[in-house]
C-alpha positions in Angstrom: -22.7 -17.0 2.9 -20.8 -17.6 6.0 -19.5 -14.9 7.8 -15.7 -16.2 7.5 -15.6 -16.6 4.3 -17.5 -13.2 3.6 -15.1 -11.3 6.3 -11.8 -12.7 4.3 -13.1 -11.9 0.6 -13.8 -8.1 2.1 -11.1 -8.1 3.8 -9.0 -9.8 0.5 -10.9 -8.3 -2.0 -11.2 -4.9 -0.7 -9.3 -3.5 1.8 -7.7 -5.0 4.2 -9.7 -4.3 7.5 -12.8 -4.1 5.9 -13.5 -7.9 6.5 -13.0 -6.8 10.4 -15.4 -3.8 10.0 -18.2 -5.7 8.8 -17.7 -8.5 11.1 -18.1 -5.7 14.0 -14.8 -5.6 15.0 -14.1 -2.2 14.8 -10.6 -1.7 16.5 -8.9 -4.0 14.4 -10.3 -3.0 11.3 -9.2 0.4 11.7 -5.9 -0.1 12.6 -5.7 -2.4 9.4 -7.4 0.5 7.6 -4.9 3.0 9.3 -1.8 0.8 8.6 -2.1 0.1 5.3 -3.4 3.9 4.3 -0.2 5.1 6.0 2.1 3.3 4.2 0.1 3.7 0.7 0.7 7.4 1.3 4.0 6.9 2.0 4.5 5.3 -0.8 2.5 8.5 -2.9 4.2 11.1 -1.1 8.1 9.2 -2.1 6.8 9.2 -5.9 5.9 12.5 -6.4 9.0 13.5 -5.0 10.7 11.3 -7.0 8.7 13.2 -10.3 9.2 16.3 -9.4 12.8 16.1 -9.2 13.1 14.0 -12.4 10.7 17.0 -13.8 13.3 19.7 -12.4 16.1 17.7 -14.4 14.4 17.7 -17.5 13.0 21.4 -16.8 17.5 22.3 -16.5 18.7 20.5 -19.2 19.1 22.9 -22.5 18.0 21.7 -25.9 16.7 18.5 -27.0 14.9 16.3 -24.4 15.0 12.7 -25.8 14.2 8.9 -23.7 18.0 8.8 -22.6 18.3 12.5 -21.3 14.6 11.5 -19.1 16.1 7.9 -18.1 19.4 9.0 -16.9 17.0 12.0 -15.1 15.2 9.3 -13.5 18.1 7.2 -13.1 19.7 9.9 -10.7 16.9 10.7 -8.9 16.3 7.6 -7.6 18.3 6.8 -4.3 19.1 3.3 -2.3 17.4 4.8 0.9 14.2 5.5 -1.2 14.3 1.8 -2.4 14.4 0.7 1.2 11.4 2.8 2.8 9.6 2.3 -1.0 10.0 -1.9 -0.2 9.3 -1.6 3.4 6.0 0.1 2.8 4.8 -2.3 0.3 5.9 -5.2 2.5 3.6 -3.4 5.5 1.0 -3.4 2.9 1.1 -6.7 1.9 1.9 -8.5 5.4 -1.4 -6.2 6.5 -3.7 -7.6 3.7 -2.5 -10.9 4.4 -3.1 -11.2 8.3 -6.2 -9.4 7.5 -7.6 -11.6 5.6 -6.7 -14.4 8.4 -7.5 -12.5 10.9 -11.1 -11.8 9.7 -11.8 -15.6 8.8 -10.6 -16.8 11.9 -13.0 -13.7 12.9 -15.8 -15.6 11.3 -15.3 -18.4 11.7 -16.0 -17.9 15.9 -19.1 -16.3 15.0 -20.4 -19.0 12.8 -19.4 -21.3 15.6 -21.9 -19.1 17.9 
């Protein structure tokens, strides 16, 4: 298989930066690596805050705990400024995959060249 089109299925497939590692460039791999496990925990750490506040809700509320009394929990937890760092995150992710993926065939595609 030729190395560009192996480094941009890893890379695609897997994770972004992967592609990179295998292909021996190591710098930009990790940083692909890096970048996209930041924002993926970013994106952990704003839901299970999220959950646990839509669990104290719930935990408060006396009596019966129906679908409406947990969607109007979750409702209120939610905020516009967690939206915004929830959509920047997964754009960072998916911009990363995607010049990953480029990155490591044009990657590849030099070496095959050699």
């Amino acid at each position: 298989m030729k190395k560009s089109i192996k480094g941009a299925l890893l890379s695609g497939l897997v994770f972004p930066g992967v592609g990179q590692i295998v292909l021996r460039h190591y710098k930009s791999g990790i940083a692909f690596v890096l970048i996209t496990l930041a924002a993926l925990v970013l994106i952990i750490m704003k839901e299970v805050q999220q959950a646990l506040i839509i669990v104290e809700k719930i935990g408060s509320i006396e009596g019966v705990i129906d679908m409406s009394t947990i969607s109007k929990a979750a409702v209120q937890a939610t905020t516009t400024n967690d939206s915004l760092i929830l959509n920047l995150a997964l754009l960072v992710i998916a911009l990363c995959w995607i010049i990953s993926i480029v990155d490591a065939y044009r990657i590849g595609k030099k070496m095959d060249i050699e």
